[in-house]
N, C-alpha and C positions, 0 to 999 in steps of 0.2 A: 777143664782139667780133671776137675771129677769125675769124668764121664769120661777117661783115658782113651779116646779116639786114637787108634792107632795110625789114620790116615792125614793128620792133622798136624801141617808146619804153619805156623803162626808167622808172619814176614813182616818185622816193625822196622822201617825206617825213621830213624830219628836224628832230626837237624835241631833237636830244641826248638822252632819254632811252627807260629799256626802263620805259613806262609799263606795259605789263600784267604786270610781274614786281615790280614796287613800286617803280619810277621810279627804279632805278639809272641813274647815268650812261653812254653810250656812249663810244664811242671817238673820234667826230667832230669833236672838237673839239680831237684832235692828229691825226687820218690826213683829207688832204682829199680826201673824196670824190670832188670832179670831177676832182684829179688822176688816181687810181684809174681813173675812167671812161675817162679819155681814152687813158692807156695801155693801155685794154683796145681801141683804135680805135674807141670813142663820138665824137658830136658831142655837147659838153655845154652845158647851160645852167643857169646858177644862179640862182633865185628867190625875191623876197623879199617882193613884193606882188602883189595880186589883179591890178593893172592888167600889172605883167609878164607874167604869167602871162596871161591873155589875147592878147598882143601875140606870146607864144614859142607857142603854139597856131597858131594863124594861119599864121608863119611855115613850121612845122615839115609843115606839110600839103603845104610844095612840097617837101621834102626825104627822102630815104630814110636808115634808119637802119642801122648801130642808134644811139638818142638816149638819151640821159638827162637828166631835167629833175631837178634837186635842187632841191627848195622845201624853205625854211626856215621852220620853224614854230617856233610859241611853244608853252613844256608846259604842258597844262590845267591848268585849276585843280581839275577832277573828279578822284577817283580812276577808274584805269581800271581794268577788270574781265580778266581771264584771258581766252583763246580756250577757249569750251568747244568745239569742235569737231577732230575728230581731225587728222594730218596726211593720214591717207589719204581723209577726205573732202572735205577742202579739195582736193586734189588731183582727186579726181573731178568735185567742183563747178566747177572751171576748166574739165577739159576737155571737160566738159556746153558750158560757157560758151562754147568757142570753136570745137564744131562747126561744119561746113561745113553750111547746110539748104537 
């Protein structure tokens, strides 16, 4: 946030919990995130339906960031499965992902 990246949307889904470690609770629901953001000089938006969520899209195309959109989400009723993939290939897979071509 300090470093005001103009190209920078931040995208936190938040269901309160850590579903792929066997659904322990998070912290989110005593630390508020969008406060968090905003002291970090975000422009925040907080979401809670699809039609928001469309409508802060839209908007945010005229605007430089950096942004964070905090959608709230409801926790599955599936269990969810572990990340089998390493940190160090997630990390390669991004920056695959966000070469200049």
């Amino acid at each position: 946030g300090s470093l005001k990246p103009k190209n920078l949307i931040h995208v936190v889904f938040d269901n309160g919990s850590h579903e792929s470690t066997g659904g322990q609770p998070t912290n989110s629901s005593k630390i508020n995130l969008e406060k968090v953001a905003k002291n970090a000089n975000y422009k925040t938006y907080k979401i809670t339906s699809k039609k928001q969520l469309t409508k802060i899209i839209l908007k945010i195309k005229k605007e430089v960031g950096p942004i964070m959109i905090l959608i709230k989400i409801q926790k599955s009723e599936e269990k969810s499965f572990r990340v089998d993939i390493t940190p160090k290939n997630i990390k390669k897979r991004f920056m695959k992902s966000i070469e200049k071509k």
